[in-house]
py3Dmol code that shows the C-alpha trace and the ligand (Angstrom):
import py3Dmol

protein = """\
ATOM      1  CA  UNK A   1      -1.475  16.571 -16.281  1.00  0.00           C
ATOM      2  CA  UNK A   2      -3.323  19.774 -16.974  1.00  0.00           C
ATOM      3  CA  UNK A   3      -3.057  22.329 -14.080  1.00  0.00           C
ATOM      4  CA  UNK A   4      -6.915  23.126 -13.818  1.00  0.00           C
ATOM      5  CA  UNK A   5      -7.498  19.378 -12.952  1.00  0.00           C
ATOM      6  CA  UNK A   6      -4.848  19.279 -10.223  1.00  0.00           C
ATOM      7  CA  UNK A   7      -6.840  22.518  -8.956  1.00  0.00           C
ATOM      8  CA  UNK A   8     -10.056  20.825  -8.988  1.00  0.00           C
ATOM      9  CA  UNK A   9      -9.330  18.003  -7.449  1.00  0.00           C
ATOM     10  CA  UNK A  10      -7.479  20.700  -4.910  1.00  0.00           C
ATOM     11  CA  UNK A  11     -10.611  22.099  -4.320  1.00  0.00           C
ATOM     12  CA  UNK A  12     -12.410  19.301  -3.618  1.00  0.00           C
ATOM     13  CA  UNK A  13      -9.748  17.809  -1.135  1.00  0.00           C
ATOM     14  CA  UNK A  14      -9.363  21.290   0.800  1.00  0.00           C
ATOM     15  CA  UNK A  15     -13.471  21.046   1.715  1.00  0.00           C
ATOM     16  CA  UNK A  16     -13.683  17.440   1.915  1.00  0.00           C
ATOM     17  CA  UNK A  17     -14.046  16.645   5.912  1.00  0.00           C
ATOM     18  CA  UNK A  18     -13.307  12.674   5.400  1.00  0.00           C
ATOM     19  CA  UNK A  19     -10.897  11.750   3.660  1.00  0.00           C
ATOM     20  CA  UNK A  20     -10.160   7.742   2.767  1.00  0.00           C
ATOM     21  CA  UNK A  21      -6.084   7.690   1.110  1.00  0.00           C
ATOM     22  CA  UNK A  22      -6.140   4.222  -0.959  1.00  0.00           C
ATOM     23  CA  UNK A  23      -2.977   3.557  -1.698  1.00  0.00           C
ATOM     24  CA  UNK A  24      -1.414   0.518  -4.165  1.00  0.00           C
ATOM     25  CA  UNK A  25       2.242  -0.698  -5.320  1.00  0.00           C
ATOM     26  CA  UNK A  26       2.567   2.352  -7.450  1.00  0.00           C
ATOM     27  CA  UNK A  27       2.871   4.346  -4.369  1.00  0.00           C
ATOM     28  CA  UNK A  28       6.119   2.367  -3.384  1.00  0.00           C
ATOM     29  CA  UNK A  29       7.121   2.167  -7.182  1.00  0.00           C
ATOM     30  CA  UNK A  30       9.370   5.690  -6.424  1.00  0.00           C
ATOM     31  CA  UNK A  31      10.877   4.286  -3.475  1.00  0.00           C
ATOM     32  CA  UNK A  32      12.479   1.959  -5.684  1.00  0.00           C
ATOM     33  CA  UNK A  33       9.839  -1.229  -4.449  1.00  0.00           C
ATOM     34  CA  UNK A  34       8.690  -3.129  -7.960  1.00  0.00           C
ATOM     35  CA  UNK A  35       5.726  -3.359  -8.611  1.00  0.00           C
ATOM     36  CA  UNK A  36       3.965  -6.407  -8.741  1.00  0.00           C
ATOM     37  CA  UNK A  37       3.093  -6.193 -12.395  1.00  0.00           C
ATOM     38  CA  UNK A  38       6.738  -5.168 -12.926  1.00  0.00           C
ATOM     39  CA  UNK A  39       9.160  -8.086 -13.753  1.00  0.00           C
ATOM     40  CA  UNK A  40      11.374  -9.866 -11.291  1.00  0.00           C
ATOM     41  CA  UNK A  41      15.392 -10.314 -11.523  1.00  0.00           C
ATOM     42  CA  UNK A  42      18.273 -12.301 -10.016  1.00  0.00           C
ATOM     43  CA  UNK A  43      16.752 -15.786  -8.361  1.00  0.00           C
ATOM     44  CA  UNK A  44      13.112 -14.736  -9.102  1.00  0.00           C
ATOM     45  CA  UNK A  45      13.274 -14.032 -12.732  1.00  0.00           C
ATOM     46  CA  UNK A  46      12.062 -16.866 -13.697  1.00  0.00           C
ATOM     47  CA  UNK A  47       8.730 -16.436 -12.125  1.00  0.00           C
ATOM     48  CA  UNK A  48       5.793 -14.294 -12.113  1.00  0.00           C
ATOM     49  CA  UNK A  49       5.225 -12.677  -8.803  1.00  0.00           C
ATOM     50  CA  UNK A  50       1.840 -13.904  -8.864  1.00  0.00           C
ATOM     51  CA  UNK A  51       2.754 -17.372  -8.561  1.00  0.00           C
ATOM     52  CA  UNK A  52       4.920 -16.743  -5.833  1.00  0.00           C
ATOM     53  CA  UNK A  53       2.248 -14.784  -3.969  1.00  0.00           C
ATOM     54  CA  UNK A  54       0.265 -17.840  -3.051  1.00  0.00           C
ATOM     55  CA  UNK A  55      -0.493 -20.685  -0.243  1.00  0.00           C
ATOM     56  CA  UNK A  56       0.405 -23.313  -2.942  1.00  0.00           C
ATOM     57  CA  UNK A  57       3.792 -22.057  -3.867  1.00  0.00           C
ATOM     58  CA  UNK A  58       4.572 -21.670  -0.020  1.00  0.00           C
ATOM     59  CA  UNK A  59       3.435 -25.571   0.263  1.00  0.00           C
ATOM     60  CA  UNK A  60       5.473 -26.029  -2.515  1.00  0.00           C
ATOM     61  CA  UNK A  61       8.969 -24.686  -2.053  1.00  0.00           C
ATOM     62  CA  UNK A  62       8.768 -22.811   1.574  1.00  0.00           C
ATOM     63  CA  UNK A  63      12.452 -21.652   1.146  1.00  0.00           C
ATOM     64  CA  UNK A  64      11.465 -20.334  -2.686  1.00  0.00           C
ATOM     65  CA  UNK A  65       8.562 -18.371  -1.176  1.00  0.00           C
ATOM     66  CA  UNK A  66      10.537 -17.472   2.291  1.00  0.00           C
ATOM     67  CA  UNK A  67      13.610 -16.465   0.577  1.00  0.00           C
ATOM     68  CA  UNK A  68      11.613 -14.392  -2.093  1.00  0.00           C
ATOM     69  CA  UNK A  69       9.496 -12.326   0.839  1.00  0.00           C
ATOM     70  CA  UNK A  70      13.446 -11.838   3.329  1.00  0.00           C
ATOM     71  CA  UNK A  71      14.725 -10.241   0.338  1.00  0.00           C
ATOM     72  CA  UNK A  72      11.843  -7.960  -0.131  1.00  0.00           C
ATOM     73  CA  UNK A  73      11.667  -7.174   3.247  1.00  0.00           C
ATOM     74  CA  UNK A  74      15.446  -6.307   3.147  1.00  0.00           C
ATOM     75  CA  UNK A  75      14.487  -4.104  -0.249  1.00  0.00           C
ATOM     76  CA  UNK A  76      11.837  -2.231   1.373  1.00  0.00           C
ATOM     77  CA  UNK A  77      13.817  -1.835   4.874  1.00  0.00           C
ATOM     78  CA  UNK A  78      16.656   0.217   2.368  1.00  0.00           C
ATOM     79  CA  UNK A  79      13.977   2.309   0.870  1.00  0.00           C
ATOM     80  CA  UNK A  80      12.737   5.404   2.215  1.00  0.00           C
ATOM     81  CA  UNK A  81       9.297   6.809   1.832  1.00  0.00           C
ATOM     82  CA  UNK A  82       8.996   9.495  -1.046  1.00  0.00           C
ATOM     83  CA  UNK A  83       7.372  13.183  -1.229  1.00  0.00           C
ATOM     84  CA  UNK A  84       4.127  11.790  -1.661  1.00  0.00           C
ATOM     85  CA  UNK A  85       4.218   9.757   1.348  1.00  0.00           C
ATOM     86  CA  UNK A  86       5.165  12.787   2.704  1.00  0.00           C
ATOM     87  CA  UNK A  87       2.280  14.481   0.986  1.00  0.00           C
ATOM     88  CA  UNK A  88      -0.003  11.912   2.233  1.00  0.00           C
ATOM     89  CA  UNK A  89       0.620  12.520   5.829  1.00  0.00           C
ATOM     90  CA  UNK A  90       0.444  16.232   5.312  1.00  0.00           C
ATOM     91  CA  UNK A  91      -3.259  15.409   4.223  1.00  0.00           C
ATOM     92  CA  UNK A  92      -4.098  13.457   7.361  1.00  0.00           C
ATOM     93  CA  UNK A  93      -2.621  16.433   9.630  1.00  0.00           C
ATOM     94  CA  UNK A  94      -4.515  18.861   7.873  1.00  0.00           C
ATOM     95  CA  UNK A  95      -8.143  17.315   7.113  1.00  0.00           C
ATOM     96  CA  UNK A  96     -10.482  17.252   9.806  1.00  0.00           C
ATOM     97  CA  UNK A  97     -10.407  13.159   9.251  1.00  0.00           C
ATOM     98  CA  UNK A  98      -8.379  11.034   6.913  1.00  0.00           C
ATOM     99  CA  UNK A  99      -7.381   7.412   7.064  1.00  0.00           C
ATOM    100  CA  UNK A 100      -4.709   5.838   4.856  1.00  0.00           C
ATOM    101  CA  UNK A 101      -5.817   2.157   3.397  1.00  0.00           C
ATOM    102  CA  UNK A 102      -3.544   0.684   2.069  1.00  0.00           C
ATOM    103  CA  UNK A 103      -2.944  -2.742  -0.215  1.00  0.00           C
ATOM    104  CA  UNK A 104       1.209  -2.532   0.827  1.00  0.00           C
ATOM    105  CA  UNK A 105       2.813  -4.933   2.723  1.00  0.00           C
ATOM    106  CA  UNK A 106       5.680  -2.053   3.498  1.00  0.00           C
ATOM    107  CA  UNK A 107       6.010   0.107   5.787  1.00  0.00           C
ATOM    108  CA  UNK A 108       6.713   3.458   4.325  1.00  0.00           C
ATOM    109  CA  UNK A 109       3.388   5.283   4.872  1.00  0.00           C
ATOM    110  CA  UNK A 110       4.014   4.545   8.669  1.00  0.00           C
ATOM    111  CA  UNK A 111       7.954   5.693   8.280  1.00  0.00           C
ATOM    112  CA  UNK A 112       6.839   9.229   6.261  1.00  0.00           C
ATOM    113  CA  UNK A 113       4.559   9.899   9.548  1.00  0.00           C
ATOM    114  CA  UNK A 114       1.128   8.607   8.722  1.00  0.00           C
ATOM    115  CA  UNK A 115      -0.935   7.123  12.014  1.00  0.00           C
ATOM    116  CA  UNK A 116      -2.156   3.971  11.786  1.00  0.00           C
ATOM    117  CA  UNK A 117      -2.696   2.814   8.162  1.00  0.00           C
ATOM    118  CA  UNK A 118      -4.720   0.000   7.805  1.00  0.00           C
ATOM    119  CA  UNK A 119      -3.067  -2.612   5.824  1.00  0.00           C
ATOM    120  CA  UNK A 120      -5.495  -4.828   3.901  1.00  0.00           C
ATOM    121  CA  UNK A 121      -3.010  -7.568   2.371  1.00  0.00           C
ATOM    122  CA  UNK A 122      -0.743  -7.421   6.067  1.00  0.00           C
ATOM    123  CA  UNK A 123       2.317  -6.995   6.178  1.00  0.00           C
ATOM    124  CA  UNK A 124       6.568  -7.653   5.596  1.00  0.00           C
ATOM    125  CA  UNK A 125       6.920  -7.418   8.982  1.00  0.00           C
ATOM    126  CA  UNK A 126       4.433  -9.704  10.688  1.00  0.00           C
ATOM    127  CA  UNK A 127       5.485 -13.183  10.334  1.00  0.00           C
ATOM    128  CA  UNK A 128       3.392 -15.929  11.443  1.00  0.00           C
ATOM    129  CA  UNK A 129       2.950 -19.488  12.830  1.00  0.00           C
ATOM    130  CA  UNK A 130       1.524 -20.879   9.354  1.00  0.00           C
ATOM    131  CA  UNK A 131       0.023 -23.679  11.582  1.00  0.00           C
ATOM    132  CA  UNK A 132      -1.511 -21.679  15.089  1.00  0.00           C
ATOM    133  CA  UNK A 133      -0.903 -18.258  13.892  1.00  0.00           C
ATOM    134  CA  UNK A 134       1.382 -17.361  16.262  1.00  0.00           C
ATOM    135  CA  UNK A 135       2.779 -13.811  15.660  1.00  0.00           C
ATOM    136  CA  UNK A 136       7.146 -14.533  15.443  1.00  0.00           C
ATOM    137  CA  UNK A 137       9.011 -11.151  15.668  1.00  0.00           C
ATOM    138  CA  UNK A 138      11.228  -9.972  12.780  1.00  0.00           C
ATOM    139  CA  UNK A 139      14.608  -9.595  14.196  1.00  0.00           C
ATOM    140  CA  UNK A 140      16.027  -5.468  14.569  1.00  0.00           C
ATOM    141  CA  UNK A 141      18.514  -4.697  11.838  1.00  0.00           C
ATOM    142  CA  UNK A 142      18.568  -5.272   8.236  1.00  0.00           C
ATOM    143  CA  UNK A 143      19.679  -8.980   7.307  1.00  0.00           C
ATOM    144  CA  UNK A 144      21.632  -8.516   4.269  1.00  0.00           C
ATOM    145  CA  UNK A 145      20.002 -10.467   1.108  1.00  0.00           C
ATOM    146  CA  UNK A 146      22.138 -10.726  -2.313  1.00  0.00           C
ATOM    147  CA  UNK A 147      21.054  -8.722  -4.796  1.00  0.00           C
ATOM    148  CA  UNK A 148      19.930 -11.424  -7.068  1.00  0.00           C
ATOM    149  CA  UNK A 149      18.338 -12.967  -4.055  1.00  0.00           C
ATOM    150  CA  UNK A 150      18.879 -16.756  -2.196  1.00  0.00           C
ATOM    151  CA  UNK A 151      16.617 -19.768  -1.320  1.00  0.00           C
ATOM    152  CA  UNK A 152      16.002 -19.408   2.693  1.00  0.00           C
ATOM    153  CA  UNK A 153      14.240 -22.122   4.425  1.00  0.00           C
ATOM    154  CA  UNK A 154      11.869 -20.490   6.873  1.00  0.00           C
ATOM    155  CA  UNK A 155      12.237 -20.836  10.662  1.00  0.00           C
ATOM    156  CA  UNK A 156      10.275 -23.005  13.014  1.00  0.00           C
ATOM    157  CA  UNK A 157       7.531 -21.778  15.212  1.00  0.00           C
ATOM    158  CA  UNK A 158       8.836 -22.239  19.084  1.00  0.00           C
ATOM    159  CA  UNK A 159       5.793 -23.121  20.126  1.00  0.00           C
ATOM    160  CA  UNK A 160       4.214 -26.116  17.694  1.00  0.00           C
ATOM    161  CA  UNK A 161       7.939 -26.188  14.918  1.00  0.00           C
ATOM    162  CA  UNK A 162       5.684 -25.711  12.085  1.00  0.00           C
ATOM    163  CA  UNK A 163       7.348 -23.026   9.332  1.00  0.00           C
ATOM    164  CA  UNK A 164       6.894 -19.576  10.203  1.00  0.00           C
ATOM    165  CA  UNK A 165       5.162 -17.722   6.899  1.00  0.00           C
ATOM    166  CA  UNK A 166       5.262 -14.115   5.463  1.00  0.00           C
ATOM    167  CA  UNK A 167       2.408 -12.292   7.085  1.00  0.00           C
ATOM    168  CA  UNK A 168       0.846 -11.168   4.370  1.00  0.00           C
ATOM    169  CA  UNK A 169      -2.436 -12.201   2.172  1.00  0.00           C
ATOM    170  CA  UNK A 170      -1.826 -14.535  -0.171  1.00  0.00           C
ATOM    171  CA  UNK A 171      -4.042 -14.878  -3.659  1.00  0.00           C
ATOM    172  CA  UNK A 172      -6.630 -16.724  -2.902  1.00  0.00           C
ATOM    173  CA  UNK A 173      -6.857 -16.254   0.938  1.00  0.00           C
ATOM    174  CA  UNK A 174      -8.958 -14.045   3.124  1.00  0.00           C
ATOM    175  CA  UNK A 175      -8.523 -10.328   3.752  1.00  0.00           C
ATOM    176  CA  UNK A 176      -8.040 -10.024   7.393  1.00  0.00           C
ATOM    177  CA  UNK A 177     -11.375  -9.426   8.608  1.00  0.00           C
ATOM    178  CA  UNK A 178     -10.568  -5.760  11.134  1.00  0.00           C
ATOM    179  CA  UNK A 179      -8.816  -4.424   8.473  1.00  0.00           C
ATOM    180  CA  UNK A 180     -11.497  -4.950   5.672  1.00  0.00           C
ATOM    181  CA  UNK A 181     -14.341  -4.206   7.710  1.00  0.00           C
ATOM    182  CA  UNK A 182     -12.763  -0.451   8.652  1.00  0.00           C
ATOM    183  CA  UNK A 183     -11.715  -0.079   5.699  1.00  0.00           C
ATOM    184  CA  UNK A 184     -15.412  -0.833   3.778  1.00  0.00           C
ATOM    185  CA  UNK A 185     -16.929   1.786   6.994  1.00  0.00           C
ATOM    186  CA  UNK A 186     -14.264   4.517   6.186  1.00  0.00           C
ATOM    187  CA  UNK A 187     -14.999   4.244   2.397  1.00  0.00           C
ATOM    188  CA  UNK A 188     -18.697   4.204   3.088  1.00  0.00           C
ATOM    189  CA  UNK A 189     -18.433   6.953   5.415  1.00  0.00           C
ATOM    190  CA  UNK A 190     -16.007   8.983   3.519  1.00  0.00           C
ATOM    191  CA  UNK A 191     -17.200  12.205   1.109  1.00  0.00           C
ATOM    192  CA  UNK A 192     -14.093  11.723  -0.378  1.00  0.00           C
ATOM    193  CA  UNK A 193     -11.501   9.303  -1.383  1.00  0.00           C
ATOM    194  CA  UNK A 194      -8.050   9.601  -3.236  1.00  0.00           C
ATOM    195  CA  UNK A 195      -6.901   6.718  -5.093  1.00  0.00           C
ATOM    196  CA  UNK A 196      -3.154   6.235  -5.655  1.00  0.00           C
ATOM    197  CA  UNK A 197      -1.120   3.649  -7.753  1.00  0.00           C
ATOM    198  CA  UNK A 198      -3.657   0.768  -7.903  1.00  0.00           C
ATOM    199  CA  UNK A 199      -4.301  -1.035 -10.806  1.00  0.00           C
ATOM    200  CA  UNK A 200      -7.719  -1.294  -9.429  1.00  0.00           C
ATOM    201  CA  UNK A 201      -7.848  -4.978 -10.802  1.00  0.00           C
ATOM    202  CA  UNK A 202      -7.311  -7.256  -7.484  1.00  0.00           C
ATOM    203  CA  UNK A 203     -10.741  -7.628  -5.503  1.00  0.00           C
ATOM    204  CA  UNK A 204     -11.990  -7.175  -2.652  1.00  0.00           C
ATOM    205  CA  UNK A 205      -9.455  -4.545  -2.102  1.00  0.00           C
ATOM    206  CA  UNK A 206     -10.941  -2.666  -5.594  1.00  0.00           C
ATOM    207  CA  UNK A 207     -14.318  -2.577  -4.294  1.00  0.00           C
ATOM    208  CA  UNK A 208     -13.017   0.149  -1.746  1.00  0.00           C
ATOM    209  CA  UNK A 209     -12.870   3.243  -3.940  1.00  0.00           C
ATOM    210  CA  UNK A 210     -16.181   1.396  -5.790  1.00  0.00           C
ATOM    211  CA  UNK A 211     -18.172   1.510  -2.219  1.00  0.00           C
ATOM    212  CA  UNK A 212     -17.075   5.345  -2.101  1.00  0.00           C
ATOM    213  CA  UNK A 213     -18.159   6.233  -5.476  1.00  0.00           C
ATOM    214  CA  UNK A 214     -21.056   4.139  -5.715  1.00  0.00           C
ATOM    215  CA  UNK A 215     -22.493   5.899  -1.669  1.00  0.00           C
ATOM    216  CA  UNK A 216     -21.414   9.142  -3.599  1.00  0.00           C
ATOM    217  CA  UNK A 217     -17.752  10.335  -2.668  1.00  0.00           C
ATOM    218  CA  UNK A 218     -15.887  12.022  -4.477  1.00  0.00           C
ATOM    219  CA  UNK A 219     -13.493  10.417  -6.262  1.00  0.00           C
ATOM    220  CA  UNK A 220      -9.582  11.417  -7.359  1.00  0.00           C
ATOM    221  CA  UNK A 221      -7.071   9.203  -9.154  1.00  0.00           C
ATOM    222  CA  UNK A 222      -3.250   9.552  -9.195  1.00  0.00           C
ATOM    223  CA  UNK A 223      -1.973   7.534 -12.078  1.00  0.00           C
ATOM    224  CA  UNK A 224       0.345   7.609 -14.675  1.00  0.00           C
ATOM    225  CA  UNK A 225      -2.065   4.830 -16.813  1.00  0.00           C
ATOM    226  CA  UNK A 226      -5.246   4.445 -17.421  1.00  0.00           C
ATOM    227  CA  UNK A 227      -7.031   1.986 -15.301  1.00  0.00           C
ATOM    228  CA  UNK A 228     -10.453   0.696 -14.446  1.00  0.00           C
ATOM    229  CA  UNK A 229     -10.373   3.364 -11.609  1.00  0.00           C
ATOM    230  CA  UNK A 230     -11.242   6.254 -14.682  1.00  0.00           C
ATOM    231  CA  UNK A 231     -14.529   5.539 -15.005  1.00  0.00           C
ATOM    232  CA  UNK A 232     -15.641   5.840 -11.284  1.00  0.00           C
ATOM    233  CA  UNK A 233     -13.405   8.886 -10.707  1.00  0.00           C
ATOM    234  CA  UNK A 234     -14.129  12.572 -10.777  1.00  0.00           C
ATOM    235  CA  UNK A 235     -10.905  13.493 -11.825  1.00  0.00           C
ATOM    236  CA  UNK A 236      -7.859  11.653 -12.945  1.00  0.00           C
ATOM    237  CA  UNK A 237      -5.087  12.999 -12.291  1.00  0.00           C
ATOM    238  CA  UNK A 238      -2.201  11.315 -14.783  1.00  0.00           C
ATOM    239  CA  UNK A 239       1.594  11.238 -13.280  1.00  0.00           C
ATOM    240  CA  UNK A 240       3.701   9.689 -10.482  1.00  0.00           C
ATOM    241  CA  UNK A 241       2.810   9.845  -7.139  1.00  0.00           C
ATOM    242  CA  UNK A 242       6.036  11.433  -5.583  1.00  0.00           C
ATOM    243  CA  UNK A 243       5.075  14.368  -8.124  1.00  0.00           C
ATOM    244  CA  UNK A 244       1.262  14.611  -7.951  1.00  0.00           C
ATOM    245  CA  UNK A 245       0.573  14.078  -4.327  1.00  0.00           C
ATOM    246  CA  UNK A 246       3.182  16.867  -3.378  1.00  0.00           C
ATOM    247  CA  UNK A 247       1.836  19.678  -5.729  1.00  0.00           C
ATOM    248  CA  UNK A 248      -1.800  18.715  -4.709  1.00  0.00           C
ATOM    249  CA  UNK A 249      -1.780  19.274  -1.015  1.00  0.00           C
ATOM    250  CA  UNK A 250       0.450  22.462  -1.915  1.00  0.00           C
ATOM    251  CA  UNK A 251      -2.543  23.836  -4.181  1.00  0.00           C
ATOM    252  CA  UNK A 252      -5.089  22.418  -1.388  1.00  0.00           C
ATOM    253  CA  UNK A 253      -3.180  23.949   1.200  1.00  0.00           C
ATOM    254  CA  UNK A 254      -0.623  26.173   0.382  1.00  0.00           C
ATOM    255  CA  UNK A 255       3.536  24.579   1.849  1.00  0.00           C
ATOM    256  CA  UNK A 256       3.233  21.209   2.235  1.00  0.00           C
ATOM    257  CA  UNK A 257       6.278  21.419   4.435  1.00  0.00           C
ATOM    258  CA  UNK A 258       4.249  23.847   6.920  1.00  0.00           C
ATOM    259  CA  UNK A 259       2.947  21.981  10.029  1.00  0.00           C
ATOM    260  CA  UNK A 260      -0.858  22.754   9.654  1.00  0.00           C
ATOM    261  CA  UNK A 261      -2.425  26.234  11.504  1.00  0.00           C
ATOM    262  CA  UNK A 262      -4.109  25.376  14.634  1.00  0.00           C
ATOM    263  CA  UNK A 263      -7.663  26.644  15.510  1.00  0.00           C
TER     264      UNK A 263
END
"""
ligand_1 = """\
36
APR
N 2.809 6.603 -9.230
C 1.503 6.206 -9.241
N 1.087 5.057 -9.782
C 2.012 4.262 -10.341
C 3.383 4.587 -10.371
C 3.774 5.823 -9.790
N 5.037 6.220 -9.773
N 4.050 3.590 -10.989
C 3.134 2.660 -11.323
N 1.906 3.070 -10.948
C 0.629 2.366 -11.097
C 0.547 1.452 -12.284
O 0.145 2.172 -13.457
C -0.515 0.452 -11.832
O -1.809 0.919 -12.155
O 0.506 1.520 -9.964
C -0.348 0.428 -10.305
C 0.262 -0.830 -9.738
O -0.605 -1.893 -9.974
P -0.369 -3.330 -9.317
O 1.045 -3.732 -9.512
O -1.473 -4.188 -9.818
O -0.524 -3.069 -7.756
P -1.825 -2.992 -6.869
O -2.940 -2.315 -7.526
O -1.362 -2.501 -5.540
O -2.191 -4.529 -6.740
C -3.070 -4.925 -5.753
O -2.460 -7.205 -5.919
O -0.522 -7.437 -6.918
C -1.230 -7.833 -5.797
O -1.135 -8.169 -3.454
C -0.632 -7.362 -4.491
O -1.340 -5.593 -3.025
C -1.196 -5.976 -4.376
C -2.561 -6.126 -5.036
"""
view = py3Dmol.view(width=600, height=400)
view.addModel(protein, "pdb")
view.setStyle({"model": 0}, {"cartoon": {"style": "trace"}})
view.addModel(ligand_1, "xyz")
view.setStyle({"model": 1}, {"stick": {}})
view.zoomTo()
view.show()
């Protein structure tokens, strides 16, 4: 990465005054969360985690599916965020308005500090009724999954005993609707808008940084391949996130570590 892009796109995030944070898998990726374009082990190998990912596998084998989503939750739940989380929530602290969107269904933007990120394909930790909907807690404490993973048959709903499913969006489902429509008004609104490990290939999430450049944000990309993304953004910035993110706020801003000056 050459250092007179990461000071450009420094430049442009330091006077930007919204600020939309799009974040995909290769956020988590450093945290030690696959991908989804990564290949699975133990149990899952076998499979492609885009068959898995769907209402039809869930129909199909519920304790396949189930089993596949407790031990990512349990993966994610040992993680910790990374310095570009970190990075990322030093951004929303110091521009004047900044929103994370995110595709993850973890929870480490929330656990490096950011506010309220808006989670466009839901999330590990919001199981629900897959018949009325009803929200069903995820218990405190990590449950312990093997390594290579185990078959778990969900658990009934208390109220109607149909199985309880991940609360995430499947492929082929709906976005939920609160989530996409702030996210399509922050990246409408926003004059600028910093993509980060998305492959930029699953829609309607990809239309996000599309709306921003095509309403005439500026656009920065954090990386380490080549995606669709390059031709939309102003400057592509090539490397991992828990490196890039880090020394961009520091040349936006100066110590990332340094709560922001007031005033
Ligand atoms: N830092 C930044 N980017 C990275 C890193 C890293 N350390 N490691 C990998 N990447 C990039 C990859 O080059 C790739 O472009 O992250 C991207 C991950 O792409 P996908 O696995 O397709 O993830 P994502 O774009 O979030 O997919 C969108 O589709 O896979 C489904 O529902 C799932 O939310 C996901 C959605």
């Amino acid at each position: 990465m050459a250092k007179s892009d990461t000071a450009e796109a420094a430049a442009m995030l330091g006077q930007a005054r919204r600020v939309v944070i799009f974040t995909g898998a290769g956020m988590s990726a450093e945290s030690g969360v696959p991908t989804f374009r990564d290949a699975l082990t133990g149990l899952w190998q076998r499979y492609d985690a885009h068959a898995l990912a769907t209402p039809e596998a869930f129909r199909a084998d519920p304790a396949l599916v189930w089993g596949w989503y407790e031990w990512r939750r349990c993966a994610v739940r040992r993680a910790q965020p990374h310095e570009g989380h970190l990075a990322v929530a030093a951004i929303e602290a110091r521009a004047p308005h900044a929103v994370v969107i995110t595709q993850n269904v973890d929870d480490l933007h929330e656990r490096a500090g950011s506010a309220a990120p808006v989670h466009l394909h839901g999330s590990l930790f919001a199981p629900r009724c897959s018949a009325c909907a009803q929200p069903v807690p995820v218990p405190d404490g990590a449950a312990e999954e093997p390594d290579e993973g185990r078959r778990t048959p969900p658990p009934r709903c208390a109220y109607c005993s149909a199985s309880v499913r991940p609360g995430v969006v499947w492929f082929g489902e709906a976005l939920p609707q609160p989530a996409l429509e702030t996210a399509a008004e922050e990246a409408a609104s926003c004059d600028l808008l910093l993509t980060v490990g998305t492959s930029g290939l699953v829609y309607p999430a990809a239309e996000i940084p599309q709306v921003a450049a095509r309403l005439g944000a500026t656009v920065i990309q954090i990386n380490p391949r080549p995606t669709p993304l390059d031709a939309v953004a102003d400057v592509n910035l090539r490397g991992p996130a828990a490196q890039v993110l880090p020394a961009l706020v520091q040349a936006a801003w100066g110590d990332a570590d340094q709560p922001p000056q007031s005033g």
